[in-house]
C-alpha angles and dihedrals in degrees: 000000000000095000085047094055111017116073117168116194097197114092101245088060101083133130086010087166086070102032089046087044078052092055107046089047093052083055094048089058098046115271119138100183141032116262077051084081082078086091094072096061103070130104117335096346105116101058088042090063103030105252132356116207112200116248102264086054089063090035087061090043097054089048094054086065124117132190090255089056095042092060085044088054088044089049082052094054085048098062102038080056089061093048098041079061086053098054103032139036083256090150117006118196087029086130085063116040132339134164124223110212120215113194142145133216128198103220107202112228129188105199122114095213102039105133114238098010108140140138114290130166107267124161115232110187087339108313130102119236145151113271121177110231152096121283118228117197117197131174113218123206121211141151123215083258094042139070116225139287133190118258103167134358123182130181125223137178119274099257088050108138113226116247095045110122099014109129112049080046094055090045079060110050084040081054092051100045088049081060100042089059113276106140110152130058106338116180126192115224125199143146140248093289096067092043085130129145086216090050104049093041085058089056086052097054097046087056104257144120123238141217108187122166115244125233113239096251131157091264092043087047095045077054093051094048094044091063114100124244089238093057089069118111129188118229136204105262135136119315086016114148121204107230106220082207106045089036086215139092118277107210153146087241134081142171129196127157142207148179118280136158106212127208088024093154096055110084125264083338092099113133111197102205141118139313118210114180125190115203114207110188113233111241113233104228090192091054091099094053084056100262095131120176133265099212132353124280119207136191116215125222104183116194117195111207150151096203117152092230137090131268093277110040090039082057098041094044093057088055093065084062075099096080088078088073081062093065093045089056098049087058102044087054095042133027091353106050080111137023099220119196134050105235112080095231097053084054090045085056105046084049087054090050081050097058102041085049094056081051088057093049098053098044079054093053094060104043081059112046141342082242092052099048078065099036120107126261094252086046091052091053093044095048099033109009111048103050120173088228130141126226124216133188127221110189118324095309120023117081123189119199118205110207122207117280115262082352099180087223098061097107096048098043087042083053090054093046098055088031081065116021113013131269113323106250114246105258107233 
């Protein structure tokens, strides 16, 4: 796929189908730079996996990218993700119902000539600061019976905001779910960043519904206010107690919904949807020391959305947004622990090999085992990747590889293996 779509015209950007195969297998293996890629070239390795090229080599390649070449290698991983659903469970129920996850990261970077590296709004342990890096904004595909792959990804500068770029984003991973697979209801969750009338009108056209979290505006707040006390409904969440009585959940959170039309000032850009609210009661701190409260607080989460489906598994379902920081920790603990070069481009296009490596995970996940369709990524390297293995020649083709004695991972790794190349002949 990548010598079908990706043609460099700089010299040292020959032959990208092997260098990029180079570098998602390096990832997959662990590397997060790029003098990491050294580990493929010991031992036998290079004739186990077809060609190995040294660091500097894909060093050289990335930084022949451009960002034409770098949408040419996106369009490849689109449509791999497509063909790994093809060939592996990779996201069961996906004929029924699957969610498309917008989201961005601020990945911090310390070079001082890196090229697009700026301040940008990121939350560390709650709290919202300036951090200088590079965003990278990335879509995520899963079912209610699947973890999450990579449709889109897409770099921006640091002071990107975030919802620059979006929509035709979004338009694109809708576009690659649809292709993966995903032919019944898909909805496209995000959060107050991307409440956008541009945004949501994309999901529309691509044939989705959305779930996008509201800003707390004037109007957002007048609909709030408008809901009557009666319309509440607790919901099942932590520290709930069922009520044997009541037969129902007793409980600091609430949810209630009502009609509302979003971005009505702005001309012939109106959407006319839902509201969901969740209610959270704030706690009294004081309330130990005696200082008990004279009426309830509550803190408001809207939700605008145009989801099929009624008040509290609408409610529940955007929630689940929250998979995507799954994805983001499988990288920043994997490939993307660094951002390695310093053109923007070369960067653009070692987040695209990132994300094409997680999909390959994950296709590999499931082909072994059902806990590994659901493992992390790191889980998935550590149990199935890196095998303490040995690999032996006999005579100029023929490689034998000696797996570990009574390994517990035999069944699953042995699964992977005929899942993806036959049965393992018998050694003699």
């Amino acid at each position: 796929m990548v010598r079908r779509h990706v043609t460099i015209a700089a010299k040292t950007g020959v032959y990208p189908d092997i260098k990029v195969g180079c570098l998602v297998a390096g990832m997959a293996a662990g590397a997060d730079s790029i003098d990491d890629m050294d580990l493929l070239r010991h031992g036998a390795m290079p004739d186990l996996s077809g060609g190995v090229r040294a660091p500097s080599t894909l060093g050289s390649l990335l930084r022949s990218f451009t960002w034409g070449t770098v949408r040419q290698l996106e369009k490849a991983g689109r449509e791999l993700l497509a063909e790994l659903a093809r060939q592996a469970p990779l996201l069961p129920g996906a004929d029924q119902l699957a969610f498309v996850d917008i989201d961005s990261m601020q990945r911090r970077v310390y070079g001082h000539k890196k090229q697009g590296a700026a301040f940008g709004h990121t939350k560390i342990q709650g709290k919202t600061v300036l951090v200088r890096g590079l965003n990278a904004l990335a879509a995520a595909v899963c079912t209610p019976l699947a973890a999450p792959v990579i449709a889109g990804t897409r770099l921006r500068g640091g002071s990107a905001n975030t919802a620059r770029g979006a929509a035709s984003f979004a338009a694109e991973a809708i576009g690659a779910a649809r292709a993966a697979g995903c032919t019944g209801t898909v909805v496209a969750r995000a959060d107050s960043g991307f409440y956008t009338a541009a945004f949501i009108a994309a999901c529309r056209r691509a044939g989705a519904y959305f779930s996008v979290t509201a800003r707390m505006d004037p109007a957002v707040t007048a609909a709030i206010a408008a809901i009557p006390e009666d319309a509440w409904t607790a919901i099942r969440y932590p520290q709930a107690i069922w009520d044997d009585q009541l037969r129902c959940w007793v409980s600091d959170a609430e949810i209630a919904e009502i009609g509302y039309t979003a971005f009505a000032s702005k001309k012939g850009q109106a959407i006319a949807a839902r509201l969901i609210v969740r209610r959270v009661k704030d706690l009294n701190k004081k309330a130990a020391a005696g200082q008990d409260e004279l009426f309830p607080a509550w803190r408001y989460h809207p939700v605008f959305t145009d989801s099929p489906f009624q008040l509290a598994p609408a409610e529940e379902q955007h929630r689940d947004h929250a998979v995507v920081e799954q994805v983001f920790a499988d990288w920043t603990h994997g490939p993307l622990a660094h951002l390695p070069s310093g053109s923007f481009a070369a960067n653009a296009a070692w987040l695209t090999c990132a994300a094409i490596t997680c999909n390959l995970l994950r296709a590999a996940g499931c082909l072994a085992s059902r806990f590994h369709a659901r493992a992390r990524g790191a889980t998935i390297r550590a149990d199935l990747i890196d095998v303490a293995a040995r690999l032996a020649r006999r005579g100029r083709s023929q490689l034998t590889l000696h797996l570990p004695q009574y390994w517990h991972r035999q069944s699953e790794w042995l699964a992977l293996f005929e899942a993806a190349c036959g049965p393992p002949a018998r050694a003699a």
